[in-house]
BATOR-558184 format. One record per residue (C-alpha): x, y, z; residue in one letter. Coordinates in steps of 0.1 Angstrom, whole numbers, padded with zeros to 4 digits, always signed. Example, Ala and Ser with C-alpha at 12.3 -4.5 7.8 and 13.67 -1.06 7.14 Angstrom:
<atoms>
+0123-0045+0078A;+0137-0011+0071S;
</atoms>
This chain:
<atoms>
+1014+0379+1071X;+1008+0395+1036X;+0979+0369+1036X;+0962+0379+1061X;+0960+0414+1053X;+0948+0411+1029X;+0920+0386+1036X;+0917+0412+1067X;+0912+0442+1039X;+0886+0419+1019X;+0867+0412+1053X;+0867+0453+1060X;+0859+0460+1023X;+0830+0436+1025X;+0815+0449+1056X;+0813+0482+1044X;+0801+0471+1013X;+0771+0458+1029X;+0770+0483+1050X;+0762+0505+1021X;+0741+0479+1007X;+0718+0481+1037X;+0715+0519+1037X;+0704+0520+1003X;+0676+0497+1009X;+0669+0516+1040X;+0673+0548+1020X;+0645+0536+0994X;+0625+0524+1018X;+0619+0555+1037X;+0615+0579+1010X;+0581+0567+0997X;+0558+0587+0967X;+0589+0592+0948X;+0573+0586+0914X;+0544+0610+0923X;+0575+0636+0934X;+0591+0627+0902X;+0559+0635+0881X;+0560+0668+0895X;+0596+0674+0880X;+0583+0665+0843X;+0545+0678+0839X;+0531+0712+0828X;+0526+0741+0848X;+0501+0752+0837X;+0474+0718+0832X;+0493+0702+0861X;+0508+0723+0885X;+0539+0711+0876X;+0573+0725+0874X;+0571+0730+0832X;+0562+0756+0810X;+0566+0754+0773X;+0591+0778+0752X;+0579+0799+0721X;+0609+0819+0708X;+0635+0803+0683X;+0652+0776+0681X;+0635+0763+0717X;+0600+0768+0705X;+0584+0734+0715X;+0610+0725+0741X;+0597+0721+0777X;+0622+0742+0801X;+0617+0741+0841X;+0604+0768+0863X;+0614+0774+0898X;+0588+0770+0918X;+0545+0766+0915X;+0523+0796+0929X;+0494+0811+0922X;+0473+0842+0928X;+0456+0830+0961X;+0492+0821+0976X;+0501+0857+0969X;+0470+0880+0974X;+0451+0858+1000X;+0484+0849+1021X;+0512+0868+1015X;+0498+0901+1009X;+0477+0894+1046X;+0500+0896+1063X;+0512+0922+1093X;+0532+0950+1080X;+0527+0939+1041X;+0511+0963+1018X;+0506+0951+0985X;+0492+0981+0962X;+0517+0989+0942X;+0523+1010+0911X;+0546+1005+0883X;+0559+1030+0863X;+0575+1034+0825X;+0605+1047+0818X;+0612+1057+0786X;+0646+1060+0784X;+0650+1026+0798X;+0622+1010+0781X;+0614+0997+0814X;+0579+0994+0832X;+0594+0986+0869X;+0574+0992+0904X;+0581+1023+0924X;+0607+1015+0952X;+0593+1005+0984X;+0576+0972+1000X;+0551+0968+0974X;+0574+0968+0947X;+0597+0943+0967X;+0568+0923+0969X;+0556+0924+0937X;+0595+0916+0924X;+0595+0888+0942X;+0561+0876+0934X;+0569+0876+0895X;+0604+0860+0902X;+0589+0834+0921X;+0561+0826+0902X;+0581+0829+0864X;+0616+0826+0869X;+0641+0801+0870X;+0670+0798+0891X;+0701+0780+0868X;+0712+0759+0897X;+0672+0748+0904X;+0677+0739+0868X;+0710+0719+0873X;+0691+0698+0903X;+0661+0689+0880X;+0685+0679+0850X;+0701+0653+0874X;+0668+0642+0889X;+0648+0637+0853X;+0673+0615+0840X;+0681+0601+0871X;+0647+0588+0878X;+0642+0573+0847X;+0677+0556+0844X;+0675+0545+0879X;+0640+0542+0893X;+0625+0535+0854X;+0600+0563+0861X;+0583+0574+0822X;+0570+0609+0818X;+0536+0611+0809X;+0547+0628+0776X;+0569+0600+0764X;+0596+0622+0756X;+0629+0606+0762X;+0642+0613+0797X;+0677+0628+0783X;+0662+0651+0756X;+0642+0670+0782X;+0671+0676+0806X;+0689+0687+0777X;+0662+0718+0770X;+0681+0733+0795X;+0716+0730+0782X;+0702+0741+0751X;+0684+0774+0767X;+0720+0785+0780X;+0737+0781+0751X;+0709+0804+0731X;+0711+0828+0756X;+0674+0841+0756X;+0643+0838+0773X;+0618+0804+0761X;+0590+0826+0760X;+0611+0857+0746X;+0587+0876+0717X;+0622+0890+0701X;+0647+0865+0700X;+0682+0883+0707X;+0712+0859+0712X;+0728+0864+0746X;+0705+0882+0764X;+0709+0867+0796X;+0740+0860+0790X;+0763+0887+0811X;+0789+0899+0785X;+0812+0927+0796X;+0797+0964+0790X;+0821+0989+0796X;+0829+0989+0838X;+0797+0968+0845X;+0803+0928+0845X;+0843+0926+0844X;+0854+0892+0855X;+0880+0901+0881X;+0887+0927+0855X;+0888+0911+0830X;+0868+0911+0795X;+0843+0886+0788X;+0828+0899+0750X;+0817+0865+0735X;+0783+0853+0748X;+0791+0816+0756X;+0817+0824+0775X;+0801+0849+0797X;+0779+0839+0825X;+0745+0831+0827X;+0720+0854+0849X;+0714+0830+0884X;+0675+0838+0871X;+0662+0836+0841X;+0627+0846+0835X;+0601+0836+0806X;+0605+0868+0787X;+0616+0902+0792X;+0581+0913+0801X;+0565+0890+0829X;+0532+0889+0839X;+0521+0898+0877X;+0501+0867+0894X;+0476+0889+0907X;+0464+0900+0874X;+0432+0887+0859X;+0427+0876+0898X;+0399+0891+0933X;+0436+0906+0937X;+0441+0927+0906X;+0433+0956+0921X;+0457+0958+0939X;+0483+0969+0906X;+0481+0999+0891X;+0504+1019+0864X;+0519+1050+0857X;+0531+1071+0821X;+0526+1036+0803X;+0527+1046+0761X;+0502+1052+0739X;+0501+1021+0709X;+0526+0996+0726X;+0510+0963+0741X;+0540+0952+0753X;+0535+0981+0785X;+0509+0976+0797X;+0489+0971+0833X;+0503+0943+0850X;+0530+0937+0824X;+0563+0942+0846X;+0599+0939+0829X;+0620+0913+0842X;+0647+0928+0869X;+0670+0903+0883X;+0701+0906+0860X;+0729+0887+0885X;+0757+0864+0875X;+0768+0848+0903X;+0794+0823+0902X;+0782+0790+0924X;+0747+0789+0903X;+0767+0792+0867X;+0788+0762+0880X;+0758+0742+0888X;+0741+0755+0857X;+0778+0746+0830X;+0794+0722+0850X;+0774+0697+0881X;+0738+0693+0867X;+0748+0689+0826X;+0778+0667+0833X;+0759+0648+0859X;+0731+0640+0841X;+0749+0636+0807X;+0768+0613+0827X;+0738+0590+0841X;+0727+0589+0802X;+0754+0578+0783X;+0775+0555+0809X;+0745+0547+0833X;+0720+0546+0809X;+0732+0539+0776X;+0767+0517+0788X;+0790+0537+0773X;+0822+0545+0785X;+0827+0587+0779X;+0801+0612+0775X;+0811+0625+0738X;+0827+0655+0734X;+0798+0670+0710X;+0774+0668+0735X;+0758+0705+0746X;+0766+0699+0781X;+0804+0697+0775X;+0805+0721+0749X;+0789+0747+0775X;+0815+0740+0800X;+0844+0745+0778X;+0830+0774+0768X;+0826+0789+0800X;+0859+0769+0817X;+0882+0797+0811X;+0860+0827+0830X;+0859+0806+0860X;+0897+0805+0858X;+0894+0844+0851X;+0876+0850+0878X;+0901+0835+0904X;+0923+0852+0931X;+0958+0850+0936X;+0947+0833+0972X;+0931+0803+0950X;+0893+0815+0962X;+0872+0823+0929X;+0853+0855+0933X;+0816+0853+0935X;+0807+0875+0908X;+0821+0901+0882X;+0818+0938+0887X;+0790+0957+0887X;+0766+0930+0903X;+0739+0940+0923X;+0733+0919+0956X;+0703+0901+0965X;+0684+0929+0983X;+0687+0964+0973X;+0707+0987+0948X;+0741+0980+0964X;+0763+0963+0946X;+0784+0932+0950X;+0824+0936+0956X;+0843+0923+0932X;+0868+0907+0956X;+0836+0893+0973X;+0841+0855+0978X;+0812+0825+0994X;+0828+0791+1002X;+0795+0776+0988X;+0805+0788+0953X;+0839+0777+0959X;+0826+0744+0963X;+0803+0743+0936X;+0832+0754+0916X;+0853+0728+0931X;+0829+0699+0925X;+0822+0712+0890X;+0855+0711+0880X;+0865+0673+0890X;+0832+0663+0872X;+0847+0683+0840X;+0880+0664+0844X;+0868+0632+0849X;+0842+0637+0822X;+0869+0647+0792X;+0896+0622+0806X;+0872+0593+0804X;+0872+0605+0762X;+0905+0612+0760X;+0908+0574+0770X;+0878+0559+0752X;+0866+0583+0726X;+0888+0572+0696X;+0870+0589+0668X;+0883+0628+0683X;+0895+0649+0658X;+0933+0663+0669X;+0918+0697+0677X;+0894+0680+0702X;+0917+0661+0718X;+0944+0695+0720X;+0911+0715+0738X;+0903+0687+0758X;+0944+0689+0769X;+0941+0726+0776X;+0910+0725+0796X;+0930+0695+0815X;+0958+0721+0823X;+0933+0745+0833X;+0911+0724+0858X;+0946+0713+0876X;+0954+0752+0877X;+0924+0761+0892X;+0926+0728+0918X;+0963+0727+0924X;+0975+0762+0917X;+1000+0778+0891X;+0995+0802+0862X;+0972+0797+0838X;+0976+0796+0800X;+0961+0827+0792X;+0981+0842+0822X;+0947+0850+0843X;+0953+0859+0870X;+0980+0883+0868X;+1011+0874+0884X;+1030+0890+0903X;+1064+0895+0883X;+1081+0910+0907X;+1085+0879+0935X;+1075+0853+0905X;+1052+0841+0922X;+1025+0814+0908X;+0989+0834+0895X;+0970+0814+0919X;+0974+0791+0948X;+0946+0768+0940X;+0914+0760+0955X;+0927+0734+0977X;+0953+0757+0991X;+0924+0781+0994X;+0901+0753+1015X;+0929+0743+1038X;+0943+0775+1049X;+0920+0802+1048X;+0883+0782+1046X;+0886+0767+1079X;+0882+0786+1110X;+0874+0771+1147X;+0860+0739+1135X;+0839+0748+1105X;+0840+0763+1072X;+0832+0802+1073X;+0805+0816+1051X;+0830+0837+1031X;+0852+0866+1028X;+0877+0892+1005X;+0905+0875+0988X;+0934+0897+0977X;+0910+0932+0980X;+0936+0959+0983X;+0915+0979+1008X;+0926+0955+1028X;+0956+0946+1049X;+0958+0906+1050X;+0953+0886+1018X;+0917+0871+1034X;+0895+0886+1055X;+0865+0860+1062X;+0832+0869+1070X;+0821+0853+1105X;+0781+0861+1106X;+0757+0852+1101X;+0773+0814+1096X;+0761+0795+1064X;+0749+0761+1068X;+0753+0750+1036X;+0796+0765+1033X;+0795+0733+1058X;+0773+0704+1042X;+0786+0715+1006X;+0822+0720+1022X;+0824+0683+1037X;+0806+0665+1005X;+0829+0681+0978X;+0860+0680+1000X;+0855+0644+1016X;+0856+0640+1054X;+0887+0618+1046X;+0902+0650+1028X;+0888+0676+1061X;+0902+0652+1083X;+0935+0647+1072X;+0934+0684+1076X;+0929+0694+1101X;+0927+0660+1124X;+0912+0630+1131X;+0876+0638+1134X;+0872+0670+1124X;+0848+0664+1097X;+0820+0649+1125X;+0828+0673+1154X;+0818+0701+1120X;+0783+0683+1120X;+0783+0687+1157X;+0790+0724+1160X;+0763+0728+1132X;+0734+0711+1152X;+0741+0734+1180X;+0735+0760+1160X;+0719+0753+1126X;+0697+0722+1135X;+0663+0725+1137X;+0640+0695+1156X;+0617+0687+1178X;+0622+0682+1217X;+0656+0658+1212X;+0644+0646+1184X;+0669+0659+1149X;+0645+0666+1118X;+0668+0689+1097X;+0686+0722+1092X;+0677+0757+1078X;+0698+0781+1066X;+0719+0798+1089X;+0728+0805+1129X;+0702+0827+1126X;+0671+0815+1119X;+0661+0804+1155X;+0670+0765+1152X;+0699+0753+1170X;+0698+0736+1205X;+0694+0748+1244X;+0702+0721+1270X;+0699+0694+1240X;+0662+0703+1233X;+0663+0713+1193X;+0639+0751+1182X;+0619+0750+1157X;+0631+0780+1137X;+0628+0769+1098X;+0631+0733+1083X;+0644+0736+1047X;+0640+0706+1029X;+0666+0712+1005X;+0691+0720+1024X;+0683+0694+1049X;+0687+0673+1018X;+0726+0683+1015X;+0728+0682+1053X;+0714+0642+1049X;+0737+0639+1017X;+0768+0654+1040X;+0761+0624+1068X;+0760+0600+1045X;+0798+0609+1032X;+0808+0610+1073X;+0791+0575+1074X;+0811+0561+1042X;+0846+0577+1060X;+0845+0566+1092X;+0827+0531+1077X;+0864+0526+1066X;+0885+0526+1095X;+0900+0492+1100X;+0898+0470+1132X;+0930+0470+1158X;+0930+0511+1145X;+0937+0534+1174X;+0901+0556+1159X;+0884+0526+1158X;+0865+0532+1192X;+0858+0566+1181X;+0849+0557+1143X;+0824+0531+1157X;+0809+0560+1182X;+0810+0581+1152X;+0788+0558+1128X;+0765+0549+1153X;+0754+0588+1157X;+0752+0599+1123X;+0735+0569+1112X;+0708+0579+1135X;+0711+0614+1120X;+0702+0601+1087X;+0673+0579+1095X;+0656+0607+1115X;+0664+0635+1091X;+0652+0610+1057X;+0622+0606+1081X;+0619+0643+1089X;+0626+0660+1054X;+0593+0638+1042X;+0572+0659+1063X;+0575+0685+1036X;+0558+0668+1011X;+0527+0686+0996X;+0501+0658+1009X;+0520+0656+1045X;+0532+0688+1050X;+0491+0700+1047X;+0492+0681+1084X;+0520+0685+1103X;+0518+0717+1125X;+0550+0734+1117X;+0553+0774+1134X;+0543+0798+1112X;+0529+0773+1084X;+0505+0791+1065X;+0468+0781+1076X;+0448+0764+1051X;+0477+0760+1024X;+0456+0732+1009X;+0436+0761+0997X;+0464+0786+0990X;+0481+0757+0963X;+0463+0736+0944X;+0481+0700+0935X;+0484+0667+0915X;+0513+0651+0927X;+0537+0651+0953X;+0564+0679+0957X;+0584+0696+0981X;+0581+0724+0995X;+0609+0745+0999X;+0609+0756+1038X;+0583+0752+1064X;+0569+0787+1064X;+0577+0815+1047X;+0610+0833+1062X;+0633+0864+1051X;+0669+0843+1048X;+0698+0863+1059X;+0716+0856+1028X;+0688+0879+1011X;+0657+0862+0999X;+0626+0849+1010X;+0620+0813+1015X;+0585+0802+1003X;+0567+0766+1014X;+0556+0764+0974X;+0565+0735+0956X;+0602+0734+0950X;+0616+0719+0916X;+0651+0720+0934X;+0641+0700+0965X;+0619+0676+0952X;+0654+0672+0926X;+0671+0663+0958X;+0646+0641+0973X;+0653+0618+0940X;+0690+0621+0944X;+0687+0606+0982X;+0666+0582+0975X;+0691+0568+0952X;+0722+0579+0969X;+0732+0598+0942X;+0756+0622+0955X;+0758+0654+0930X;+0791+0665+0942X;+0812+0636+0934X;+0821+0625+0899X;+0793+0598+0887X;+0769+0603+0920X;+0797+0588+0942X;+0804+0598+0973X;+0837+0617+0976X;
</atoms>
């Protein structure tokens, strides 16, 4: 009998193997122009339109760091500054006891914030997806960049930009600029002190330099800009010189930005690409996470949720700031992904790095007993967070505690909540609107469906990906293309015909990644199992879900997206962006998310990361790529 088990097992283990085999053929086969998506990742801005612009200050003179996005004037002034209700003539003003020259609060100097943001920033978790899809392409696919830099060394800019702390194109270099260090009341981490710069956060965005340039200067659209009390003798003020604004710290991007993209593509390198067994413990991107590992671990509640930002931090729209008990599940998750990547990561040179020094090997031990606190509850070393002496109970619960019992409400994750506030009367009070698509996609791919469903039951993880469509999914007639962003963004279905709200293509990307994880689960069930039936049902669906959606996602691609007639696409965007090679754009028009920012269709260094990451299977929540 023990025999045929385990011939049986082989038989099951075989079939899904080729399964998987199958898909990724399938997966590579739909997803065509990669290499002309993957130039885009790895070629200037500036002579290209590409996603690179070239640092100046320091140590990172020479290095090439990633931007965002690619805009230009004509996007801006001949598009966005058209349209109904948008008033773009705006005037910024000095201040001189802030050494600031900032637009005067209204529209236009929303606008114009966003504009320069847009067009000169970088997000740190954009820059996390393009680390993993540089080196990735050339490890995997073989792709060269045109500069013959080594793959690894350019991903590493980044790593190297953090752990500066300032601007690449910076004209005085200070150490830890964007960098949020504790300053009096304003950025506490759950009231806490974080004083050393490489252990504070990151700002989500980081811009070129302290003074950025508006798009619409030296432009038909210049006009438009004027300026107020600017100084006599100072070039740095001057008209259409605006000082960079967006000073947040938000926890789900720093984990992306230390932890997921780093140790992901450090990973790829050295045991992918070079056949080694451990990434080395000198290696920037580990160095950065332990640096940073115990703020995370500051910055948790009691409940086990980790709080999305420190005091003092202003939200996405306006001057309100964010609460410091604030938690979103899809830093949670980021958090929780990040972490088991760290673990694995110094384990694997506990085991096979023999030259560490005894100090090494005692931090890599602490860090150890830090990650498992975080996951599994308990206090941590350092006694963050406080516990209660009184009852003795343990600092924090854990994350997982955190996902099981508070996370999950009526058949998907909630978009977030207060932990442990005191305002409050219950330990967790969720936040139920507007639902977040990606505290779903992002919930089942770090978690597992085989960890959702022993959950909360058999299932559970596909009837999520059910409740979302209803809601979340955007298509055409009956046909599935994708997601956007939230319950609110006029997708979702009515009598099983799909609206065409907003297609994103990155997070249609997770949404593709997420199905792909339900596929692997439900793959698994053996034959004579009483959820066979239903597993088979189960596979069947989201297998078509994939294929339709890989199928979909591809109509935002610069060359196709030009022709397909999404609602609302701006008219004549061939004319609006000029490009060489093949990106993504980020959503299929341009659309106020609820979460607070605009999406653009501009090229999008994060979603044509992702588009390499699915073609390749490569699953950025699970430790190596794999699929959780």
């Amino acid at each position: 009998m023990g025999s045929l088990k385990r011939t049986h097992s082989v038989h099951i283990a075989l079939t899904a193997l080729a399964f998987a085999v199958f898909s990724i053929r399938a997966a590579q086969a739909e997803i065509t122009r990669l290499e002309e998506s993957y130039a885009f990742l790895v070629s200037d801005q500036a002579k290209e339109g590409g996603a690179l612009y070239m640092a100046t200050a320091g140590t990172l003179a020479g290095s090439a760091l990633p931007l965002s996005f690619h805009s230009n004037a004509e996007y801006w002034g001949g598009y966005v500054c058209q349209l109904a209700k948008n008033s773009c003539a705006v005037k910024d003003v000095y201040n001189a006891a802030q050494y600031t020259l900032l637009p005067e609060p209204g529209l236009a100097g929303d606008l114009q914030t966003e504009r320069i943001n847009t067009h000169t920033g970088t997000n740190i978790y954009d820059a996390a997806t393009w680390q993993i899809a540089v080196v990735l392409g050339s490890v995997a696919n073989k792709f060269t960049l045109r500069s013959k830099q080594d793959a690894y060394d350019l991903a590493s800019n980044q790593n190297r930009l953090l752990k500066e702390g300032y601007s690449g194109n910076a004209t005085q270099v200070a150490s830890g600029a964007n960098r949020a260090t504790t300053k009096g009341t304003v950025f506490r981490y759950n009231n806490r002190v974080i004083a050393a710069v490489r252990q504070a956060y990151s700002f989500r965005m980081i811009g070129r330099a302290w003074s950025s340039t508006d798009p619409l200067m030296g432009t038909r659209y210049q006009s438009l800009i004027s300026a107020g009390s600017l100084p006599l003798n100072n070039a740095d003020y001057r008209l259409g010189q605006v000082t960079w604004s967006d000073w947040k710290p938000i926890t789900g991007e720093n984990a992306w930005g230390f932890f997921i993209g780093p140790l992901q593509a450090a990973t790829i390198h050295h045991v992918q690409g070079q056949k080694n067994n451990f990434v080395p413990f000198n290696d920037q991107a580990v160095q950065n996470a332990l640096d940073v590992l115990p703020t995370f671990a500051a910055m948790q509640s009691r409940l086990g949720a980790v709080y999305s930002a420190p005091s003092g931090t202003l939200a996405n729209q306006g001057t309100q700031t964010i609460s410091p008990y604030q938690v979103s599940l899809e830093n949670c998750f980021s958090v929780y992904a990040g972490l088991r990547i760290l673990d694995a990561t110094l384990k694997a040179q506990l085991a096979h790095q023999t030259n560490l020094k005894s100090a090494e090997r005692s931090t890599i031990t602490a860090a150890l007993r830090t990650i498992r606190t975080m996951i599994d509850g308990g206090a941590h070393n350092d006694g963050s967070p406080s516990a209660d002496q009184s009852t003795r109970e343990p600092s924090t619960a854990g994350l997982l505690s955190f996902f099981k019992n508070y996370a999950w409400r009526g058949g998907e994750f909630v978009q977030g909540g207060l932990a442990n506030d005191p305002k409050e009367k219950t330990p967790w009070t969720p936040t139920l609107t507007p639902k977040a698509i990606d505290a779903n996609t992002w919930g089942v791919a770090a978690l597992g469906a085989n960890q959702v469903d022993q959950w909360f039951g058999y299932g559970a993880s596909y009837e999520s990906w059910q409740r979302l469509k209803r809601w979340g999914a955007y298509g055409v007639e009956s046909k599935l293309w994708g997601v956007g962003y939230s319950d609110q963004d006029g997708n979702g279905m009515t009598d099983n015909v799909y609206r065409q709200g907003v297609l994103s293509s990155e997070w249609t990307a997770g949404a593709i990644n997420m199905v792909r994880n339900l596929i692997d689960h439900y793959q698994r069930v053996p034959a004579g199992s009483a959820d066979r039936t239903n597993a088979e049902r189960y596979v069947k669906s989201l297998m078509s879900d994939e294929v339709a959606m890989l199928d979909a996602v591809q109509s935002l691609r610069w060359d196709k997206y030009q022709t397909v007639a999404f609602p609302g696409k701006p008219p004549n965007i061939e004319k609006l962006v000029t490009q060489r090679s093949q990106p993504y754009v980020y959503a299929s028009k341009r659309y106020m998310i609820p979460f607070g920012w605009y999406a653009n269709p501009l090229p999008s260094t994060c979603s044509t990361a992702w588009i390499i990451m699915l073609a390749n299977r490569y699953d950025p929540f699970g430790v190596g790529g794999k699929s959780n």
